[in-house]
PQR file of N, CA, C, O and H, with PARSE charges and radii, in Angstrom:
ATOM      1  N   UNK A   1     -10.825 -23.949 -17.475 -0.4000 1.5000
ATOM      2  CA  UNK A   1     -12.099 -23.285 -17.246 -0.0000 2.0000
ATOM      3  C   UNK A   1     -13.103 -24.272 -16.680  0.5500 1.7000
ATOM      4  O   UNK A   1     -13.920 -23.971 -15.810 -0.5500 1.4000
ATOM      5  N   UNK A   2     -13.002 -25.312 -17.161 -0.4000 1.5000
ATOM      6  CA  UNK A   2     -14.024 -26.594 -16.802 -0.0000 2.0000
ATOM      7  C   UNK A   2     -13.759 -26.740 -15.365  0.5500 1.7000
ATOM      8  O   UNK A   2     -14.748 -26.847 -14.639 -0.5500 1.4000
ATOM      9  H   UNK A   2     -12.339 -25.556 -17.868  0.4000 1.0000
ATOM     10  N   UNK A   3     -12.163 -26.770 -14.636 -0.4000 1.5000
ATOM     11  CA  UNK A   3     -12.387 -26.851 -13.263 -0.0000 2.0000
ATOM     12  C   UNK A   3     -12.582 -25.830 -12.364  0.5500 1.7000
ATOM     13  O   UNK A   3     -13.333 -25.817 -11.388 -0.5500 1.4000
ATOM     14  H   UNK A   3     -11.360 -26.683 -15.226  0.4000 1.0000
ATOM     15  N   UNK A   4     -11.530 -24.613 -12.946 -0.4000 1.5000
ATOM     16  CA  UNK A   4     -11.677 -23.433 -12.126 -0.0000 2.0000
ATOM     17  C   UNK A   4     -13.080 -22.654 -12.076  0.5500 1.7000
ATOM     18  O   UNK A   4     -13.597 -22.191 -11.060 -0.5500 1.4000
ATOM     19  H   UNK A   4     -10.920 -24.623 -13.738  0.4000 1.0000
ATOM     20  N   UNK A   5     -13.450 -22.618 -13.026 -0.4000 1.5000
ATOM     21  CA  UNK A   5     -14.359 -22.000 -13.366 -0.0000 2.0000
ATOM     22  C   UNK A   5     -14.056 -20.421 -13.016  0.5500 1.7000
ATOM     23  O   UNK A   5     -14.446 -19.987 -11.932 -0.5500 1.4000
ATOM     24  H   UNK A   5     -13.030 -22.994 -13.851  0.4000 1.0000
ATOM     25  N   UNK A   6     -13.490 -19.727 -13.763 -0.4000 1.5000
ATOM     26  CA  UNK A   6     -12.820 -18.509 -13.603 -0.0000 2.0000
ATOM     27  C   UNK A   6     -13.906 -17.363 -14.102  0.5500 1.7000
ATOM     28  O   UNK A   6     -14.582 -17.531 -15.117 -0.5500 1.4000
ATOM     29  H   UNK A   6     -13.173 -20.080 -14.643  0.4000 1.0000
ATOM     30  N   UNK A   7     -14.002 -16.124 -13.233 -0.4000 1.5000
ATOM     31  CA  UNK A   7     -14.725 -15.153 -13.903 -0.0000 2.0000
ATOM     32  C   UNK A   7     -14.064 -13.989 -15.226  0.5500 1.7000
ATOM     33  O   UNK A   7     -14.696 -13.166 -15.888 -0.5500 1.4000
ATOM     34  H   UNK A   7     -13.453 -15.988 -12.408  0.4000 1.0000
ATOM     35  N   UNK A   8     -12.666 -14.306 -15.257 -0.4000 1.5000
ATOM     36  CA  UNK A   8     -12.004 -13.724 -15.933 -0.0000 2.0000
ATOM     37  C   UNK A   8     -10.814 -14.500 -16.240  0.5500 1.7000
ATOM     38  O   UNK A   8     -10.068 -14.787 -15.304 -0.5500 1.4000
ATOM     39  H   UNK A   8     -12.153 -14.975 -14.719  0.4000 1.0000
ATOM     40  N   UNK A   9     -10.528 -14.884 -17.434 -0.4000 1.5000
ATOM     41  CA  UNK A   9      -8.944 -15.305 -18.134 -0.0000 2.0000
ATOM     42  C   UNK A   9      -8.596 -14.123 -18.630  0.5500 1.7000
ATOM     43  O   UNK A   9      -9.430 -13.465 -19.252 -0.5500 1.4000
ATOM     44  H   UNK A   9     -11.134 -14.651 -18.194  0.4000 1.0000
ATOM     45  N   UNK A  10      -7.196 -13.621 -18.420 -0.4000 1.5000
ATOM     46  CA  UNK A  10      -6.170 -12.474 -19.009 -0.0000 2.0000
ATOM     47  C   UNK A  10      -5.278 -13.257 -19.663  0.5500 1.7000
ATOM     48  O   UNK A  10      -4.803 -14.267 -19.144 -0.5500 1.4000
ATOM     49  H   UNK A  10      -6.518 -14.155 -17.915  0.4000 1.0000
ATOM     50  N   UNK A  11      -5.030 -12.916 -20.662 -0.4000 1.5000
ATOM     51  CA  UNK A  11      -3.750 -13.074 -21.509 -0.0000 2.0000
ATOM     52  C   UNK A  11      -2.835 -11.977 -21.451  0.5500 1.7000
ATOM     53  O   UNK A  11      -3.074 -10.857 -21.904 -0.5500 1.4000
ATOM     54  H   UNK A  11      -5.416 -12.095 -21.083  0.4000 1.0000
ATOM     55  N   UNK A  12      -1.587 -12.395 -20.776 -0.4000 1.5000
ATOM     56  CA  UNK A  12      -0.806 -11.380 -20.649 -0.0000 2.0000
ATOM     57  C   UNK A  12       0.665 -11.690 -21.567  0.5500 1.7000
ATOM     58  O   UNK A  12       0.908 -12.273 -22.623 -0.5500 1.4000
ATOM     59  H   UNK A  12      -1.393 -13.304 -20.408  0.4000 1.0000
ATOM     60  N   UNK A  13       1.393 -11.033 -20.641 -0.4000 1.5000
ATOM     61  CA  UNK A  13       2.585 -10.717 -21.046 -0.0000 2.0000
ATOM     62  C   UNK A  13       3.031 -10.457 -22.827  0.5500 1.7000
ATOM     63  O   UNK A  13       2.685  -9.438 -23.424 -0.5500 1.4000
ATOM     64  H   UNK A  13       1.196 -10.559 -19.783  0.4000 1.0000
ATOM     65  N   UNK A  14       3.685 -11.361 -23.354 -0.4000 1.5000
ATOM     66  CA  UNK A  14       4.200 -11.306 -24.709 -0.0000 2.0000
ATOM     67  C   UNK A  14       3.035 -12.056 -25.984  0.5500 1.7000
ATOM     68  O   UNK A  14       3.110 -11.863 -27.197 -0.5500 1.4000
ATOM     69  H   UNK A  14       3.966 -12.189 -22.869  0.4000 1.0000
ATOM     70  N   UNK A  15       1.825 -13.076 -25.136 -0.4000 1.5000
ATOM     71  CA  UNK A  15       1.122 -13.465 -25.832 -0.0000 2.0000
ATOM     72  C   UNK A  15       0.338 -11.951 -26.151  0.5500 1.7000
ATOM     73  O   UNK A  15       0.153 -11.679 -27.337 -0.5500 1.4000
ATOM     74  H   UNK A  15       1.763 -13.233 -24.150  0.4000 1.0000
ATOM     75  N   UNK A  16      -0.248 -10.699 -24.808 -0.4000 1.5000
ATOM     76  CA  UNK A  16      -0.937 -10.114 -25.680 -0.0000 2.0000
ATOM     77  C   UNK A  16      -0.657  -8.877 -26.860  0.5500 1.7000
ATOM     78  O   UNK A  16      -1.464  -8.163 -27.455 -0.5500 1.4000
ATOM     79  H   UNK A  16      -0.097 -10.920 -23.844  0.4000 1.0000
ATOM     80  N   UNK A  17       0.900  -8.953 -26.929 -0.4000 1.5000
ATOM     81  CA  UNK A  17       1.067  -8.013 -28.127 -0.0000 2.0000
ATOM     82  C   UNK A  17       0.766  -8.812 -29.740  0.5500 1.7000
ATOM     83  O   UNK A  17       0.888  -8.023 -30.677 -0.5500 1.4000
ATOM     84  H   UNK A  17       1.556  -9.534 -26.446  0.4000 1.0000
ATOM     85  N   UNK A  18       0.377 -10.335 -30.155 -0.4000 1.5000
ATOM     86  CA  UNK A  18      -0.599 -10.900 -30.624 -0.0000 2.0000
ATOM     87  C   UNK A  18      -2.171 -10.348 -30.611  0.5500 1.7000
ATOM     88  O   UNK A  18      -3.060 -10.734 -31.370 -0.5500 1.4000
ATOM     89  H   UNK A  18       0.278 -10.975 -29.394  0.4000 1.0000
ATOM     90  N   UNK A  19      -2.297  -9.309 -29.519 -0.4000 1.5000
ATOM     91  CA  UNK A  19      -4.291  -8.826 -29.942 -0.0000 2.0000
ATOM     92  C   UNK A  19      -5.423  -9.300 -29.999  0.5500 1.7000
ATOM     93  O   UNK A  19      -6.058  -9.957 -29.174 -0.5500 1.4000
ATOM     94  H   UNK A  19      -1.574  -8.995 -28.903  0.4000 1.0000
ATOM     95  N   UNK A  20      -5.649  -8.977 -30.928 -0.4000 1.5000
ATOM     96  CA  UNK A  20      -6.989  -9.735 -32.027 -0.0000 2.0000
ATOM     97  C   UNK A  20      -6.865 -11.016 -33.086  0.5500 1.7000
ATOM     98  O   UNK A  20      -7.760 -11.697 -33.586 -0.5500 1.4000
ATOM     99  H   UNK A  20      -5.133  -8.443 -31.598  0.4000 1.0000
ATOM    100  N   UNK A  21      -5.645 -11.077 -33.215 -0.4000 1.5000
ATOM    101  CA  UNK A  21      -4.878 -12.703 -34.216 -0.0000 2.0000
ATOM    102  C   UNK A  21      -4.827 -13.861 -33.177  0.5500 1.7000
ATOM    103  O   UNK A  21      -4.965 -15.023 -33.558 -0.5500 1.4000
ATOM    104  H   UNK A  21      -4.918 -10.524 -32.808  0.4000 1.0000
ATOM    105  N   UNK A  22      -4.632 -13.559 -31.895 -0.4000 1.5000
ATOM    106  CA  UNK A  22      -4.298 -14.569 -30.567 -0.0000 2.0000
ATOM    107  C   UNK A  22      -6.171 -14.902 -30.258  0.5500 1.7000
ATOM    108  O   UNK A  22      -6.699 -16.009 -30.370 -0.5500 1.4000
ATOM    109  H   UNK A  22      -4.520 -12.615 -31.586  0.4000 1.0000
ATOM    110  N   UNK A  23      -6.881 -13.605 -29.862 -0.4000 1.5000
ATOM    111  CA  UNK A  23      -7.803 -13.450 -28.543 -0.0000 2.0000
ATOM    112  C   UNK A  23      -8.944 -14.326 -29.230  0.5500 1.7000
ATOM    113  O   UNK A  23      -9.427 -15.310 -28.671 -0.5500 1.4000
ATOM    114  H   UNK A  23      -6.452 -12.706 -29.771  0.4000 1.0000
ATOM    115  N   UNK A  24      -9.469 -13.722 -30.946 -0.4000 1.5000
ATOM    116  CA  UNK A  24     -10.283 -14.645 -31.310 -0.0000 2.0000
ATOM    117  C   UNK A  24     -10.070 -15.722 -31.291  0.5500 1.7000
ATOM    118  O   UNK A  24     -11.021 -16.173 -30.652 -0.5500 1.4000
ATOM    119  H   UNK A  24      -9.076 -12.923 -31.400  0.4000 1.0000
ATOM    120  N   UNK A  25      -9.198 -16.851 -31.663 -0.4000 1.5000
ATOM    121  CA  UNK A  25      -8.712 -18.438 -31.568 -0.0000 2.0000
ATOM    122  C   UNK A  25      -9.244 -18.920 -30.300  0.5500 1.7000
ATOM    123  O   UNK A  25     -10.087 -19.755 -29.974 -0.5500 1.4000
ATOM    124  H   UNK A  25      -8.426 -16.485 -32.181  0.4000 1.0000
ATOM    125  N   UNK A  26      -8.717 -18.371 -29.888 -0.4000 1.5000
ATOM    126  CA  UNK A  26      -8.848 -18.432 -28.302 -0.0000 2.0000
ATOM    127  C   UNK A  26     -10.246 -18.335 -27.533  0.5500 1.7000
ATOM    128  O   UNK A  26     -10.710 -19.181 -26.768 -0.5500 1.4000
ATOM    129  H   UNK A  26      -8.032 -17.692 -30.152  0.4000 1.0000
ATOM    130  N   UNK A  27     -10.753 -17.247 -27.867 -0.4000 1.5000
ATOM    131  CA  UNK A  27     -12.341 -17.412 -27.378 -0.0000 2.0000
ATOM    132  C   UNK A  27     -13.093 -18.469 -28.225  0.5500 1.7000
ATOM    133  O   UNK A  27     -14.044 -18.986 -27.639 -0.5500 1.4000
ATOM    134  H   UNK A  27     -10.377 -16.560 -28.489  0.4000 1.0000
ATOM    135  N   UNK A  28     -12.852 -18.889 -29.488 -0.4000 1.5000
ATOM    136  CA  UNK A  28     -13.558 -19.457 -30.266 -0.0000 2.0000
ATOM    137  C   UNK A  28     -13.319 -21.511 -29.492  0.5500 1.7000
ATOM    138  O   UNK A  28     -14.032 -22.489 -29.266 -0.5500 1.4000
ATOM    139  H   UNK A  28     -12.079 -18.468 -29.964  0.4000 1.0000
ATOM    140  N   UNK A  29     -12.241 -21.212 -29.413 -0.4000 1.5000
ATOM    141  CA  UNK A  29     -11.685 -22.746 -28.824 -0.0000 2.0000
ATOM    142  C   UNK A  29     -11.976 -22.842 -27.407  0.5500 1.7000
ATOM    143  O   UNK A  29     -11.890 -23.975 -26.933 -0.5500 1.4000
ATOM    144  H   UNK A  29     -11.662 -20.418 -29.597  0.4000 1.0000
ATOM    145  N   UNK A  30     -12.258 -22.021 -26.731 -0.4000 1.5000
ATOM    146  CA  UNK A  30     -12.541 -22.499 -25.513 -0.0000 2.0000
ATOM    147  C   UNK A  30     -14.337 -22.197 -25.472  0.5500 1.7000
ATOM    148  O   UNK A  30     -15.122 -22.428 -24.552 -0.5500 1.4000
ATOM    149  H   UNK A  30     -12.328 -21.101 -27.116  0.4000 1.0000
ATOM    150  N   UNK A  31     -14.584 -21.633 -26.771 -0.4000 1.5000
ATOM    151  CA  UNK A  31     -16.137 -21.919 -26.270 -0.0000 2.0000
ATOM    152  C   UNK A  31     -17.069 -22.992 -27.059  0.5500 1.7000
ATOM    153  O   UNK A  31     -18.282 -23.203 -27.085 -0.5500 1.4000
ATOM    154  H   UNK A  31     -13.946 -21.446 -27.518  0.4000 1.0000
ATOM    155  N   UNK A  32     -15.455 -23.815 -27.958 -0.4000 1.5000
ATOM    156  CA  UNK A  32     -16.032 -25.401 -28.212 -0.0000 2.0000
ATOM    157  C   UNK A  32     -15.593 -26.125 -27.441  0.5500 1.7000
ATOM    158  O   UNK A  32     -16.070 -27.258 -27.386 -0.5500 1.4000
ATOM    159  H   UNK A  32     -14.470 -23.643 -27.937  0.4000 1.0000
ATOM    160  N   UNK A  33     -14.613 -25.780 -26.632 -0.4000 1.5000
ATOM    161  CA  UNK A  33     -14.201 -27.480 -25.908 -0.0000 2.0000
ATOM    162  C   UNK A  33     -14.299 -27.874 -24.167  0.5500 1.7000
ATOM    163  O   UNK A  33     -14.067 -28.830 -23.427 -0.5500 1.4000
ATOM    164  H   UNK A  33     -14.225 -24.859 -26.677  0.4000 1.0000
ATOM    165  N   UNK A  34     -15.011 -25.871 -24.051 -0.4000 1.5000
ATOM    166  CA  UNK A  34     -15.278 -26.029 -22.796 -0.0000 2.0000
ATOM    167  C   UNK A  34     -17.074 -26.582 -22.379  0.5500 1.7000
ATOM    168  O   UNK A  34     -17.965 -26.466 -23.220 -0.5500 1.4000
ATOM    169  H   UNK A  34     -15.199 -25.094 -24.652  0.4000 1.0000
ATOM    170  N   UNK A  35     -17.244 -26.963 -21.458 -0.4000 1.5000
ATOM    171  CA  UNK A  35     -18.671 -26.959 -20.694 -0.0000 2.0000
ATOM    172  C   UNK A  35     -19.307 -25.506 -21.412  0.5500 1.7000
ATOM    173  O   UNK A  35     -18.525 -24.576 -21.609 -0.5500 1.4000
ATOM    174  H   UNK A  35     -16.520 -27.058 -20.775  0.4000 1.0000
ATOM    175  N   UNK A  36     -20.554 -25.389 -21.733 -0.4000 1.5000
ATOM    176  CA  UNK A  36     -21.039 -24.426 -21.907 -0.0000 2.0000
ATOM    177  C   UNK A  36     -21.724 -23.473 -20.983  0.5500 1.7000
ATOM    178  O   UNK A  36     -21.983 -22.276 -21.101 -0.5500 1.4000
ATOM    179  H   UNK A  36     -21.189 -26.144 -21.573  0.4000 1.0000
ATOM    180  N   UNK A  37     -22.047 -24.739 -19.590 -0.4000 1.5000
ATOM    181  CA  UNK A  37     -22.220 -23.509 -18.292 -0.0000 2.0000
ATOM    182  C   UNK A  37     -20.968 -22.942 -17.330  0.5500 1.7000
ATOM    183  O   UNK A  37     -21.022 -22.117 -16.418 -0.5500 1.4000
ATOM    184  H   UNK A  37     -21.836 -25.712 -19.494  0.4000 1.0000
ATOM    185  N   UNK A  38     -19.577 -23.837 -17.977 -0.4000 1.5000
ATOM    186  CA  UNK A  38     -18.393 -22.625 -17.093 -0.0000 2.0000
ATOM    187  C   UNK A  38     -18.288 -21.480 -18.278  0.5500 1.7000
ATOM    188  O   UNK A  38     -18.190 -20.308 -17.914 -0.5500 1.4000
ATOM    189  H   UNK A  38     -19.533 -24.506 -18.719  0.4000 1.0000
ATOM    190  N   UNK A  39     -18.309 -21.840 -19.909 -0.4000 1.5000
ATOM    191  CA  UNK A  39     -17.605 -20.851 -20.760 -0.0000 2.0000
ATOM    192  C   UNK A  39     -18.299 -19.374 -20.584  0.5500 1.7000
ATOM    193  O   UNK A  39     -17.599 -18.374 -20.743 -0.5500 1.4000
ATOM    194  H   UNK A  39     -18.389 -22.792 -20.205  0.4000 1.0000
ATOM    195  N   UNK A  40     -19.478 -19.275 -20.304 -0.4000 1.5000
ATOM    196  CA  UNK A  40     -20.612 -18.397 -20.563 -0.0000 2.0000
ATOM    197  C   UNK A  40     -19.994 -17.855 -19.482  0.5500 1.7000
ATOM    198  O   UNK A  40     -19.151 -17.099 -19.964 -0.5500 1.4000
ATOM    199  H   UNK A  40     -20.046 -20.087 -20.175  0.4000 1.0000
ATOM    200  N   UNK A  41     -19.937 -17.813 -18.474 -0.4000 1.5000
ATOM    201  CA  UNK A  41     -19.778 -16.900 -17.368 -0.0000 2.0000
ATOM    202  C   UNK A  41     -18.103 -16.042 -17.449  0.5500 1.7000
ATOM    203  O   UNK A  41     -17.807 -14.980 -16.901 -0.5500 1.4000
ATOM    204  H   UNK A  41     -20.622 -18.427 -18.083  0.4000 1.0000
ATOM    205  N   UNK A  42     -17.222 -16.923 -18.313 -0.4000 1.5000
ATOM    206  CA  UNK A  42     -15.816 -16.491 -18.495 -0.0000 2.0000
ATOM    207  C   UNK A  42     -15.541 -15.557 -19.229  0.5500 1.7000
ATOM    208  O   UNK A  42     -15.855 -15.685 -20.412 -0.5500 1.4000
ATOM    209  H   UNK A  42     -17.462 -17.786 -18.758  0.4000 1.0000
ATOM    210  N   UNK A  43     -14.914 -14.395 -18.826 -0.4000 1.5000
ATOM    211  CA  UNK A  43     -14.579 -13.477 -19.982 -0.0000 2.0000
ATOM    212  C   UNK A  43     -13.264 -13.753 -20.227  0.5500 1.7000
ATOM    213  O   UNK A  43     -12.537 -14.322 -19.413 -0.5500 1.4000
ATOM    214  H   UNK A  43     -14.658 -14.292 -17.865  0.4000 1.0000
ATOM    215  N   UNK A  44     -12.767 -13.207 -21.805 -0.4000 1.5000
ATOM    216  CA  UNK A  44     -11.406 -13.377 -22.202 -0.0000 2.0000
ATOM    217  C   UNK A  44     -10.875 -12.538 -22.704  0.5500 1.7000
ATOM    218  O   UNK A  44     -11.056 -12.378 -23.911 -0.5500 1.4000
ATOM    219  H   UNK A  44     -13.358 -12.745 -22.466  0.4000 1.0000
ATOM    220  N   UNK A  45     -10.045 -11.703 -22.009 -0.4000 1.5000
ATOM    221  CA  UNK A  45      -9.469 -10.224 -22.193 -0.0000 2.0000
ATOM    222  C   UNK A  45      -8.239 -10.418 -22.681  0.5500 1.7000
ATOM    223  O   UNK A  45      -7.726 -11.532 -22.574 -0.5500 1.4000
ATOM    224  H   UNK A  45      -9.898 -11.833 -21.028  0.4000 1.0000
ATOM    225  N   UNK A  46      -7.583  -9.394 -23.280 -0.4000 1.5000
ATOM    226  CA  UNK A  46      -6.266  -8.830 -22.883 -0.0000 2.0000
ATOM    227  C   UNK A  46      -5.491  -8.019 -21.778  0.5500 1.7000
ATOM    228  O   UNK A  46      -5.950  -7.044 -21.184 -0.5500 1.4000
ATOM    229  H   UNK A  46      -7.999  -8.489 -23.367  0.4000 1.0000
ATOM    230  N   UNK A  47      -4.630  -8.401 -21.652 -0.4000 1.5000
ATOM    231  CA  UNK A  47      -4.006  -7.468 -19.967 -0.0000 2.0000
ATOM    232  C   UNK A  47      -3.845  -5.873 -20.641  0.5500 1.7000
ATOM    233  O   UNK A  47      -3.636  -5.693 -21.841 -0.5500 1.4000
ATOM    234  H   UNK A  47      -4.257  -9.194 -22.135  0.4000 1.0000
ATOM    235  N   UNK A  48      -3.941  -5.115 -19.952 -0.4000 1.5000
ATOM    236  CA  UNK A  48      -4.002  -3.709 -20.411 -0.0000 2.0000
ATOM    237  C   UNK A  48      -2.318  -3.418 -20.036  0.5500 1.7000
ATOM    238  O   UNK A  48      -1.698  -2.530 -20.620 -0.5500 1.4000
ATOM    239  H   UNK A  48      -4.111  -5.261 -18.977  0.4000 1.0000
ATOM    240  N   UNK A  49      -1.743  -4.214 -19.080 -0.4000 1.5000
ATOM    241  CA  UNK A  49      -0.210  -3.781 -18.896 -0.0000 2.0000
ATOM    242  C   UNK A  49       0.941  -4.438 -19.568  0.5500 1.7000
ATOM    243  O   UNK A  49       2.124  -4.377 -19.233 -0.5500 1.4000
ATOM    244  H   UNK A  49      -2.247  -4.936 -18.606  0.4000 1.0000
ATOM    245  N   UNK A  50       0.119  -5.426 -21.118 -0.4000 1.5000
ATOM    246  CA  UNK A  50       0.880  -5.901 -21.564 -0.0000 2.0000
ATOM    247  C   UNK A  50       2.464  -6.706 -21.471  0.5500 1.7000
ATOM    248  O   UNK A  50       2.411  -7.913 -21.234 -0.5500 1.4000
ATOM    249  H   UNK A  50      -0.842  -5.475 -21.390  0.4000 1.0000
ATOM    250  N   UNK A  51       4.013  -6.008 -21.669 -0.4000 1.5000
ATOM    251  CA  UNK A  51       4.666  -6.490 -21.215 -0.0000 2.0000
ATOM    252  C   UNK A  51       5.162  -6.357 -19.283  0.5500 1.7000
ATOM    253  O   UNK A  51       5.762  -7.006 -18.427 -0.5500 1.4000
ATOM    254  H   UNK A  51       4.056  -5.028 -21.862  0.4000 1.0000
ATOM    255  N   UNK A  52       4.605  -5.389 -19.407 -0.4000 1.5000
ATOM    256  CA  UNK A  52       4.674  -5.134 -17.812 -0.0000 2.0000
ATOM    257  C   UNK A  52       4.310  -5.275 -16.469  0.5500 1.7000
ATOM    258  O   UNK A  52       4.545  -4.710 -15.401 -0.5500 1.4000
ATOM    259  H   UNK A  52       4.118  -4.862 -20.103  0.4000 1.0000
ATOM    260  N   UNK A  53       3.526  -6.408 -16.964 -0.4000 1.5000
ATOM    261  CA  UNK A  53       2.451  -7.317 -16.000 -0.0000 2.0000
ATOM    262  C   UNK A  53       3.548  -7.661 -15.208  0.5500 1.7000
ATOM    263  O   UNK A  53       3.512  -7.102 -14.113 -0.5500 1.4000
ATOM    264  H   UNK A  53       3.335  -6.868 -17.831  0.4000 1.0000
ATOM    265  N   UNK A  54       4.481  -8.369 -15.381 -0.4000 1.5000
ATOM    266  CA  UNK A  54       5.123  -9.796 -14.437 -0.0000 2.0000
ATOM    267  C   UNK A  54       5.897  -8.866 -13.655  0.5500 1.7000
ATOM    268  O   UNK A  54       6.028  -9.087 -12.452 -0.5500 1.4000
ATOM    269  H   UNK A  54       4.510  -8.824 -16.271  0.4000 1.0000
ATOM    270  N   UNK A  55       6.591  -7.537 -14.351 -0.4000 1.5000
ATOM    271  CA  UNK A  55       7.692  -6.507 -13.406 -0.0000 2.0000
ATOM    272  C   UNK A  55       6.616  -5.882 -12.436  0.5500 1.7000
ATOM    273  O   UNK A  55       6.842  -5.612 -11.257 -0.5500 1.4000
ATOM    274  H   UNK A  55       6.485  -7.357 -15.329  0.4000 1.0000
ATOM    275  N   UNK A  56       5.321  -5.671 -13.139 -0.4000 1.5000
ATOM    276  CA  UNK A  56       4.363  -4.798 -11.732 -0.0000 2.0000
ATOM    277  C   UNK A  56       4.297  -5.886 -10.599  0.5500 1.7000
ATOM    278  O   UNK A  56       4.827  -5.749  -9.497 -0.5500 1.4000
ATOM    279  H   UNK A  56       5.137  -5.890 -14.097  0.4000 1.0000
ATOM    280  N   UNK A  57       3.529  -7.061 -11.036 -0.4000 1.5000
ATOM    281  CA  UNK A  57       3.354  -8.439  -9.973 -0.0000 2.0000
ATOM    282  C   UNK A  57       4.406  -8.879  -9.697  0.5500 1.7000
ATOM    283  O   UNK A  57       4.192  -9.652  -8.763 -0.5500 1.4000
ATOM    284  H   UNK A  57       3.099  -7.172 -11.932  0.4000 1.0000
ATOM    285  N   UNK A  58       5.571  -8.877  -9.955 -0.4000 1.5000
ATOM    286  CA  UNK A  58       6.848  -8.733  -8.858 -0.0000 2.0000
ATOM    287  C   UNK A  58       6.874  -8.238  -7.769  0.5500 1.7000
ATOM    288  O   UNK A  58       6.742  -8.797  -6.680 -0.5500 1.4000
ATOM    289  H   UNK A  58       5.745  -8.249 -10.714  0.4000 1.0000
ATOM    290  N   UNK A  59       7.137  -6.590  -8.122 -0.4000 1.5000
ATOM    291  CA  UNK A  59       7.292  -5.245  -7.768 -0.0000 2.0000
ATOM    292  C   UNK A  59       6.416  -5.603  -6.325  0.5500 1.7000
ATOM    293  O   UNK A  59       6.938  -5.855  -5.239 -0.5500 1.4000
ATOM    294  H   UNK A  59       7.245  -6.136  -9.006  0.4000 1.0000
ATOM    295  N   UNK A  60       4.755  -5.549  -6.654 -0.4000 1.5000
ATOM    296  CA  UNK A  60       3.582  -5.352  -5.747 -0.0000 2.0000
ATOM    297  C   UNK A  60       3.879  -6.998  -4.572  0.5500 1.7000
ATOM    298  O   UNK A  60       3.451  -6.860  -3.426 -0.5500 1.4000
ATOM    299  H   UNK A  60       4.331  -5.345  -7.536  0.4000 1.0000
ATOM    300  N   UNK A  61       4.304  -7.868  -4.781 -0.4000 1.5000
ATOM    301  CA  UNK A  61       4.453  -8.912  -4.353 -0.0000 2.0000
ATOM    302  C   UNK A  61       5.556  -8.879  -3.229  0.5500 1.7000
ATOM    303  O   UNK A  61       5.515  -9.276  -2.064 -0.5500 1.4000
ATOM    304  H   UNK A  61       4.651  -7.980  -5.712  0.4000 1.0000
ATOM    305  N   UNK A  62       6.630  -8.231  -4.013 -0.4000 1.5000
ATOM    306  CA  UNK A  62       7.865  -8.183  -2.821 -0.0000 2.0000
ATOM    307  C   UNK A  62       7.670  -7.057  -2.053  0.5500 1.7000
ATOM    308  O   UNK A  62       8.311  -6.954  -1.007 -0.5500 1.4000
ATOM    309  H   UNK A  62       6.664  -7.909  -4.959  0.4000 1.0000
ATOM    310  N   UNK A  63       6.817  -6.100  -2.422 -0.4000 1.5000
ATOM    311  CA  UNK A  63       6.378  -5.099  -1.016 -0.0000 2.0000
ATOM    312  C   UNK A  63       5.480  -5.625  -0.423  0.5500 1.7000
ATOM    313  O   UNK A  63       5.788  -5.605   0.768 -0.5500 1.4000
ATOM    314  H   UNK A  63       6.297  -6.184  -3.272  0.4000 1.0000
ATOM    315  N   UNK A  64       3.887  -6.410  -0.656 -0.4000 1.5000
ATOM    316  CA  UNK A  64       3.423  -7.153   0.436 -0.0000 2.0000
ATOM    317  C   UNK A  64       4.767  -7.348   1.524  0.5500 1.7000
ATOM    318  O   UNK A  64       5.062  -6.768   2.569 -0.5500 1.4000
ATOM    319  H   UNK A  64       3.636  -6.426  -1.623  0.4000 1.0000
ATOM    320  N   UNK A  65       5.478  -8.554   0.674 -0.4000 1.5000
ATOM    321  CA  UNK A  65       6.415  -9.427   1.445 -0.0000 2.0000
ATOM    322  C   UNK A  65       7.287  -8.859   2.547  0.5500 1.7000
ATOM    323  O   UNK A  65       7.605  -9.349   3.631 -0.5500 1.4000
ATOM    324  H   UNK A  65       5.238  -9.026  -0.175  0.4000 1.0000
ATOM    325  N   UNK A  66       7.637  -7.518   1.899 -0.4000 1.5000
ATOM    326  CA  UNK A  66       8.377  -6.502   3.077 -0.0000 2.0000
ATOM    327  C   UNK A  66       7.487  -5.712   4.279  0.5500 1.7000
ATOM    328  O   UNK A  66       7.889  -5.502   5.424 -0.5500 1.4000
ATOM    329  H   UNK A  66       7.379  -7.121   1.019  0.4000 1.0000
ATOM    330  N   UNK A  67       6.584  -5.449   3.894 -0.4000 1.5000
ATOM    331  CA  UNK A  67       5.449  -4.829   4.905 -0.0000 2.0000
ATOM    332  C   UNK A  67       4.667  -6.141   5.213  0.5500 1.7000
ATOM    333  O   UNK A  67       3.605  -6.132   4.591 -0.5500 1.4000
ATOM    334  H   UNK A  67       6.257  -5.620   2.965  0.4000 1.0000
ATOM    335  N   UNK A  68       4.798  -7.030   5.804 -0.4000 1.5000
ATOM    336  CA  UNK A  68       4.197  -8.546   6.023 -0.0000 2.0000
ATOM    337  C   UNK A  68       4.518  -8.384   7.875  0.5500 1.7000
ATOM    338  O   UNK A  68       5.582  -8.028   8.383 -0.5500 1.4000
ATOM    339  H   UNK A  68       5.661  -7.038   6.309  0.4000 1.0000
ATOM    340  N   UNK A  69       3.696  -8.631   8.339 -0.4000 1.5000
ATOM    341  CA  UNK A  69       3.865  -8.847  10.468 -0.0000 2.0000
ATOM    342  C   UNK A  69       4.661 -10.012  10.250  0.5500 1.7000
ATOM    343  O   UNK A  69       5.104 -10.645  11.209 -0.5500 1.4000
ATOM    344  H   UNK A  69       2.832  -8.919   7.927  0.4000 1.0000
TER
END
């Protein structure tokens, strides 16, 4: 977060069937050990497609790749 400075971190795949036991730790630790002007702007979600993130971003990736000039 300190370099990217990201407007959004997702926790996906198998970490977010963990929830609310994972997400608090997690927001709590990165809003001690980060800069306090990148943490503030960062949100820290859960992926809403849970395990199915990496088969969709496959999926969507190798059709770019096929419909590509």
């Amino acid at each position: 977060i300190n370099i990217f400075n990201p407007d959004m971190v997702i926790i996906g795949g198998q970490m977010s069937r963990a929830g609310d036991f994972l997400l608090q730790p997690v927001i709590s630790a990165v809003r001690k050990y980060t800069l306090s002007l990148m943490s503030r702007d960062s949100e820290i979600v859960l992926s809403k497609l849970k395990d199915q993130a990496c088969v969709i971003g496959s999926c969507l990736l190798s059709r770019s790749k096929l419909f590509e000039d």
